[in-house]
C-alpha angles and dihedrals in degrees: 000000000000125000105240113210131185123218119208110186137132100199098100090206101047086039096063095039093055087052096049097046095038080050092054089062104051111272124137097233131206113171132185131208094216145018089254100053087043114047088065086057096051087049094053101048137035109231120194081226144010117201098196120184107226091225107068131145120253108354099031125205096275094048089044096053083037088056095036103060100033082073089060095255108140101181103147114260126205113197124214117202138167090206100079096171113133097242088058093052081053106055078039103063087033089064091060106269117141104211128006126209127197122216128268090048126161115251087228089061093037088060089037099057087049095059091053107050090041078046089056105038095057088049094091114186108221087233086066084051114084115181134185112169105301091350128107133177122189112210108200093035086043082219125142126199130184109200088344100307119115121244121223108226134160119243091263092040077054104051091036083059099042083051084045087050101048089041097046116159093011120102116249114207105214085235078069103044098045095053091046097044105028097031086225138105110264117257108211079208093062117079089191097119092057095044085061099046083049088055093050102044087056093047094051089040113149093340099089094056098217107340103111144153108256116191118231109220103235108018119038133271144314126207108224126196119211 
């Protein structure tokens, strides 16, 4: 299957020319004029690369990657830039960038540079893997998928499931959740803990064939696997 890449550049004639060439070589290519344009069409889709000019209008690069990432979306972005200062690669690549390429840049190295992030990013080391049954969780992409199909969980249904996961088999007192997932000590006036484990269990349904969170009368909760 294709790389799809998406192009982010407001320079009309590069533009067209990096479409043209990375089409050339096989990408399937969307490109945007602006930050703004773009940054919907990096939410909707999952690109195996963004390649994302620094000096946008409106949301520039560094508020793009910042964005971008803050929403738990981890495609690898490659950053263009005609300030090639030192200073400017660094609050590039702190903001989330992965590689960061100065123009004038040679088209070689440019593709190049491609290959190698989309390379990188489907070389996935078993520790970034977390799997429970059906039921895997990728660390550094903060995706979880049950059978292949992507769950849709809020940050905190995301980092409750990711403690369930690490801890499967073992009961969880809520005192303990609470304080791992919520980095407070836990109130026994709050129900927030079992709000959480409701919104996950219906999440997971009948997806996880089996591998559910029981509750343990008493204690907490124990995530089982089938």
């Amino acid at each position: 299957m294709a790389s799809r890449v998406l192009l982010v550049e407001d320079d009309r004639n590069l533009r067209g020319f990096l479409r043209k060439a990375l089409r050339e070589e096989g990408y399937v290519v969307d490109v945007a004029a602006t930050g703004d344009e773009g940054f919907p069409m990096a939410e909707a889709s999952a690109y195996d690369c963004i390649v994302l000019d620094r000096m946008l209008p409106g949301l520039d690069g560094l508020s793009f990657v910042r964005e971008l990432r803050r929403k738990g979306l981890y495609s690898p972005v490659l950053m263009l830039t005609a300030r090639g200062e030192p200073g400017e690669r660094v609050r590039g690549l702190e903001s989330g960038a992965d590689d960061y390429l100065p123009k004038p840049f040679d088209l070689a190295e440019l593709l190049a540079r491609i290959q190698a992030l989309i390379r990188r990013a489907r070389m996935v080391p078993a520790e970034q893997l977390l799997t429970v049954g059906p039921i895997c969780v990728d660390r550094v992409k903060r995706r979880v998928t049950v059978h292949g199909r992507v769950l849709d969980l809020t940050p905190r249904e995301y980092e409750l499931l990711v403690f369930m996961a690490e801890h499967r088999g073992r009961t969880l007192s809520r005192s303990r959740i609470a304080e791992s997932v919520w980095h407070y000590q836990f109130d026994s006036e709050t129900n927030v803990v079992d709000v959480y484990i409701n919104y996950l269990r219906k999440k997971l349904g009948v997806l996880a064939d089996g591998t559910e969170i029981v509750t343990v009368r008493g204690v907490g909760y124990r995530l089982e696997e089938a």
